[in-house]
C-alpha positions as CSV (number, residue, x, y, z in Angstrom):
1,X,69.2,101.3,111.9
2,X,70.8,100.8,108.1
3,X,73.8,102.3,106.9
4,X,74.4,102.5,103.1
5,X,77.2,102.5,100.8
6,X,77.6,103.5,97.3
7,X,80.5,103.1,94.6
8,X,80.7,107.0,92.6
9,X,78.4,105.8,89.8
10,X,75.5,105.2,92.3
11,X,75.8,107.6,94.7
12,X,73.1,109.6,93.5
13,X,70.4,107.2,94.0
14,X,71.3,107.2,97.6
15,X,68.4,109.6,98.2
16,X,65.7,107.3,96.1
17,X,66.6,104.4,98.2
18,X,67.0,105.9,101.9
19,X,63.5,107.2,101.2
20,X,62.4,103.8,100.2
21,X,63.5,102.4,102.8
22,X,62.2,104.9,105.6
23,X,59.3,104.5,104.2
24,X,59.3,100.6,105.1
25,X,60.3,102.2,108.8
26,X,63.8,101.8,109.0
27,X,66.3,104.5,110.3
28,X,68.9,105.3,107.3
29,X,72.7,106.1,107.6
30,X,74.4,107.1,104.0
31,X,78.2,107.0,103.9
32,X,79.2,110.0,101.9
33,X,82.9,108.6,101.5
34,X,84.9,107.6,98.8
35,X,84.5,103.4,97.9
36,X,86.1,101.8,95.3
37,X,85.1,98.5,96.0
38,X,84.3,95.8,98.2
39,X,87.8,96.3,99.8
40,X,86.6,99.6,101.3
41,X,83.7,99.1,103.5
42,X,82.4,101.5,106.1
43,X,83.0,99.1,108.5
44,X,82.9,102.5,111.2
45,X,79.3,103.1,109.9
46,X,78.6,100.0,112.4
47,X,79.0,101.8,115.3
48,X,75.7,104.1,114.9
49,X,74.1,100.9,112.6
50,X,72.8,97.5,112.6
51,X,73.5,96.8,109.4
52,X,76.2,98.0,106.2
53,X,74.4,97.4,103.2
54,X,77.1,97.9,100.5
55,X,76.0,98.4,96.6
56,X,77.7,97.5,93.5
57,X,79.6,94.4,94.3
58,X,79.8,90.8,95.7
59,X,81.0,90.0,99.4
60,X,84.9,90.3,100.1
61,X,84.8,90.8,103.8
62,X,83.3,88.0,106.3
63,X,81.0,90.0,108.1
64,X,77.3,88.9,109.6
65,X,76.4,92.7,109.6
66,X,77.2,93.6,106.0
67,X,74.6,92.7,103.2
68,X,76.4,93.2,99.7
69,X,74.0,93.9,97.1
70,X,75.5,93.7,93.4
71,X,74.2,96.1,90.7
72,X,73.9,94.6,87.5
73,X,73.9,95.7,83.9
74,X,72.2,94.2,80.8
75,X,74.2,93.8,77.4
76,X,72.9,91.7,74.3
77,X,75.0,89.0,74.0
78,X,74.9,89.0,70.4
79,X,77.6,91.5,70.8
80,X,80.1,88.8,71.5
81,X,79.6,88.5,67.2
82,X,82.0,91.2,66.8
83,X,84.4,89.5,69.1
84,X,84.8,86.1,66.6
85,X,86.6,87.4,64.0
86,X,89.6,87.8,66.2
87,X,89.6,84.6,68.1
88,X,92.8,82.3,67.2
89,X,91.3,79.0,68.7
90,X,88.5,77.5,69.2
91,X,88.2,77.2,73.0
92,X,87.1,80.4,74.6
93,X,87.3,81.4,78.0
94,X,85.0,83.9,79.4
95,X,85.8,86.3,82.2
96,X,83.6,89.9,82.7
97,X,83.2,91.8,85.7
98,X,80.7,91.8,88.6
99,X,77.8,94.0,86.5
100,X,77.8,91.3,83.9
101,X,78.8,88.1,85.5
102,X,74.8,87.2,85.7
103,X,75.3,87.0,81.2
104,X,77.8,84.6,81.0
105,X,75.5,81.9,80.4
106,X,73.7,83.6,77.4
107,X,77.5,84.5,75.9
108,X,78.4,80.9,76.2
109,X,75.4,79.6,74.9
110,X,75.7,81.7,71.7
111,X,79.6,80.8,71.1
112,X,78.7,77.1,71.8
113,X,75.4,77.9,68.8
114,X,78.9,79.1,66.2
115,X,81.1,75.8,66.9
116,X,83.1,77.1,69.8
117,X,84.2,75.0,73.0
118,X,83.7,77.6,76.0
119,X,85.1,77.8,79.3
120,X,84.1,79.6,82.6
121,X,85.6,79.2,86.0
122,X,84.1,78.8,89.0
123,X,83.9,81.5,91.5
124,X,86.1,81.5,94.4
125,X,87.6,83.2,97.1
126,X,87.6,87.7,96.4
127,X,85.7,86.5,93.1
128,X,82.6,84.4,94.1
129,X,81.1,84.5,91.1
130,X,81.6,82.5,87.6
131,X,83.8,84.2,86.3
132,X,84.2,87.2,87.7
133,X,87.6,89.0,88.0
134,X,88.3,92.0,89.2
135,X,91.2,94.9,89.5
136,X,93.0,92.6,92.6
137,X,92.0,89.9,91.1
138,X,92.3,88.0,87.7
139,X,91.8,84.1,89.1
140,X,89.0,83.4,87.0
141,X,91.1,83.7,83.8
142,X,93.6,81.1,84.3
143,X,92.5,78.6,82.1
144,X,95.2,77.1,80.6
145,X,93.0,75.0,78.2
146,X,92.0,77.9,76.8
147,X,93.1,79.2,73.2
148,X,92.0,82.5,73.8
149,X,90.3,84.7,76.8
150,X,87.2,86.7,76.0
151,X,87.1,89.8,78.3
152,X,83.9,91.6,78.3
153,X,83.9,95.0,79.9
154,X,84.1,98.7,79.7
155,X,87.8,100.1,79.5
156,X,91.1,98.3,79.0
157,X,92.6,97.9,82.8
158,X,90.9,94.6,83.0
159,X,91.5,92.8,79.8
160,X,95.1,94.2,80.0
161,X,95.3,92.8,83.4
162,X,94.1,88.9,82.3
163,X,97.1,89.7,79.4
164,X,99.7,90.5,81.8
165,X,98.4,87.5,84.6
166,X,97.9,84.4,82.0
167,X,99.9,85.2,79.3
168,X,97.0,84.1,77.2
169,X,95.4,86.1,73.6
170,X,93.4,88.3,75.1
171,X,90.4,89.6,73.0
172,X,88.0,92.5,75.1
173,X,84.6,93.1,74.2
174,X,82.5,96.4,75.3
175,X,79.4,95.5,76.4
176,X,78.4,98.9,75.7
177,X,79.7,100.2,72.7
178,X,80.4,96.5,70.9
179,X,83.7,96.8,70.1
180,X,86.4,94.4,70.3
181,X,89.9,94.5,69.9
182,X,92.8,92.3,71.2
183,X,95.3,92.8,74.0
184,X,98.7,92.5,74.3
185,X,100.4,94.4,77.5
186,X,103.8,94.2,76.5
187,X,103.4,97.6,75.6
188,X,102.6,98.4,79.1
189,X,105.1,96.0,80.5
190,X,108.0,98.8,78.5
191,X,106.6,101.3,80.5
192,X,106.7,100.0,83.9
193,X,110.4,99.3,83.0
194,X,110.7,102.9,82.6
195,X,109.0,103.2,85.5
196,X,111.1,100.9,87.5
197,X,114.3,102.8,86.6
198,X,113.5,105.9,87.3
199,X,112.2,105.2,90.6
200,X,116.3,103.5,91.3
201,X,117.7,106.8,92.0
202,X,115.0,108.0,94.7
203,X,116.9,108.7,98.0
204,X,113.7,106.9,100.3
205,X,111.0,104.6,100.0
206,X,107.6,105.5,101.3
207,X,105.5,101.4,101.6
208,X,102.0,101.9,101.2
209,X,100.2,100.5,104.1
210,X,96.1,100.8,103.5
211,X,94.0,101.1,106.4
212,X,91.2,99.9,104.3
213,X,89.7,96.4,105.8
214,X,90.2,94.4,102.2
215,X,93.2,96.1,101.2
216,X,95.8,96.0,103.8
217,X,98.9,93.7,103.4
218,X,101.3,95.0,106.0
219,X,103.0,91.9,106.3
220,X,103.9,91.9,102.7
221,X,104.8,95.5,103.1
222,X,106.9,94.6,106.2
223,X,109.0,92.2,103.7
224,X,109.3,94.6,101.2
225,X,110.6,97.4,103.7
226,X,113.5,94.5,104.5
227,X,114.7,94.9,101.0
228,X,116.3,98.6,102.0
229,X,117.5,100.4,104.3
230,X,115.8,103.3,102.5
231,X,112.0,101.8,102.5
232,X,109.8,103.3,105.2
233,X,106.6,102.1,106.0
234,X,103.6,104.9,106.0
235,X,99.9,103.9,106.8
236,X,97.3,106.0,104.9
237,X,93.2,105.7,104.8
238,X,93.4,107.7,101.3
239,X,96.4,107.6,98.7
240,X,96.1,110.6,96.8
241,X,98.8,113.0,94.4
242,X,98.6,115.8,97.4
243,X,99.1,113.4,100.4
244,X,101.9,111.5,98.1
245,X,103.5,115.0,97.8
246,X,103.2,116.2,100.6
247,X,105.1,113.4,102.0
248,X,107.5,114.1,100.3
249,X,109.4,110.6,98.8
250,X,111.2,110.1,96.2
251,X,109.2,106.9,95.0
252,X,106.3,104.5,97.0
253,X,105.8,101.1,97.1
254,X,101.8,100.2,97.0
255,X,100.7,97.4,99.2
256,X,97.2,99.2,99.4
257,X,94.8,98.8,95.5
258,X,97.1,97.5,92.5
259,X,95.1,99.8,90.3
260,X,97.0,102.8,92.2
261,X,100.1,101.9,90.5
262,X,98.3,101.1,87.3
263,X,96.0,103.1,86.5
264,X,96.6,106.2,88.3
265,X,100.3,106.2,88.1
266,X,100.0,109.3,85.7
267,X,98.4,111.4,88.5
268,X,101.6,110.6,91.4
269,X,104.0,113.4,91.6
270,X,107.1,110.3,92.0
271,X,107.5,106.9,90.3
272,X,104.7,104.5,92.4
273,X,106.2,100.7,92.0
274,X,104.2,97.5,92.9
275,X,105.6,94.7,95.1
276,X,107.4,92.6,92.3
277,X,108.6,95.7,90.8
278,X,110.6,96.8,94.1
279,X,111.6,93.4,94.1
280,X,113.3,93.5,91.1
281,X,115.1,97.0,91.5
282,X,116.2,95.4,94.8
283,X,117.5,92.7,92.6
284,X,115.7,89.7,94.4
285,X,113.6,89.1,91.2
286,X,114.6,88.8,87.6
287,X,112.4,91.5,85.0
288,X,111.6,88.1,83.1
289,X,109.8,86.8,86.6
290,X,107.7,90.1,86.4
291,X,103.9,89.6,88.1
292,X,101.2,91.6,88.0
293,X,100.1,92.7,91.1
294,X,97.3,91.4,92.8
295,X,95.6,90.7,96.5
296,X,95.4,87.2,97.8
């Protein structure tokens, strides 16, 4: 008995490959949830299976029963030409996310071909992979040797992330349209300030406690609900605009994904802060100690 679990962009080839495997006479379970990452696994799925196999990213959770199965996507490296103009140094460190990790080597090689000194770290801990960062996570880009981090991926969350954890030049390269830019996220960093202050005049505090296996920090949560007498702790499975509403706050803390606050902040009916940034409207950390959020 297999269960399966799919990310939104492979969901529809859950079909093709519970077929394929019944046909090789195993019993097939498909989780028709939400996932957004290896954080979220249908650990409950293991109740009716032997066996989670989860698709589209690298092992997070311990787990003998769950078999992660990356899905990876090709680029041609030569793309990384369009990335060297804006380079200030001549040390480059590469960081991409799980799809591309497995091109690193064929980046590097061709940097190393036009006179540049390259750099990858090795995986470790929520990114196992060379490296690999991802939305929790920006490890692999602390490279303080570095003169400049190369971030290949789709979107600007990532590479704006590596700006706002290292500090570092930032230049992002789309693997699938070529085209590279740099990143600075002091930009961002103005509005999160905005953010921050608006958020002061909120009469409680709902903390964001995730139910979700790889996401759930509710001892950091616990500290942060010391900070006020107006902070609140509330559990949820799913963080959505409706649920957020309906709950009624004035602002939330989130303990659960950092891209919640990030990326989706737009979305939230109320100001959404992350962990450092309560800490510093509760005044027990300076704005110029600001940190990017991210899971241990």
């Amino acid at each position: 008995m297999v269960a399966l679990q799919f990310p939104a962009g492979l969901k529809r080839r859950s079909g093709e490959i519970a077929e394929a495997l019944r046909e090789e006479g195993f019993t097939v379970l498909i989780s028709g949830d939400p996932c957004y990452g290896a954080c979220d696994l249908a650990l409950d799925l293991l109740e009716y299976a032997d066996v989670l196999v989860h698709f589209g990213h690298t092992p997070l959770i311990p787990d003998p029963r769950v078999i992660c199965q990356p899905y990876r996507v090709d680029f041609d490296p030569a793309l990384v030409e369009a990335a060297i103009p804006l380079f200030r140094g001549k040390t480059i460190g590469l960081v991409t996310t799980t799809q591309h990790t497995h091109l690193l080597p064929a980046v590097q090689e061709l940097l190393v071909s036009r006179g540049y000194g390259t750099m990858i770290r090795p995986g470790e801990g929520r990114t196992p992979e060379a490296g690999q960062v991802l939305g929790c996570s920006f490890s692999a880009a602390r490279i303080p040797d570095a003169t400049d981090i190369l971030v290949i991926t789709t979107g600007i969350f990532h590479p704006l992330g590596v700006s706002l954890a290292t500090g570092a030049h930032v230049v992002a390269l789309d693997p699938l349209t070529g085209e590279a830019r740099e990143v600075d996220g002091r930009r961002f960093l103005m509005k999160r300030h905005a953010i921050i202050e608006k958020a002061r005049g909120s009469d409680r505090f709902g903390i964001i406690v995730s139910r979700k296996p790889g996401q759930n920090r509710y001892n950091r949560a616990r500290e942060l609900a010391s900070l006020s007498d107006r902070a609140f702790l509330v559990f949820m499975g799913e963080v959505s605009p409706d649920e957020l509403f309906n709950l009624g706050f004035g602002a939330y803390v989130n303990t659960a994904c950092p891209r919640l606050a990030y990326d989706d902040q737009v979305r939230f009916p109320v100001p959404v802060l992350t962990p450092a940034e309560f800490e510093i409207l509760c005044g027990v950390r300076d704005w110029e100690d600001y940190l990017i959020d991210e899971l241990g």
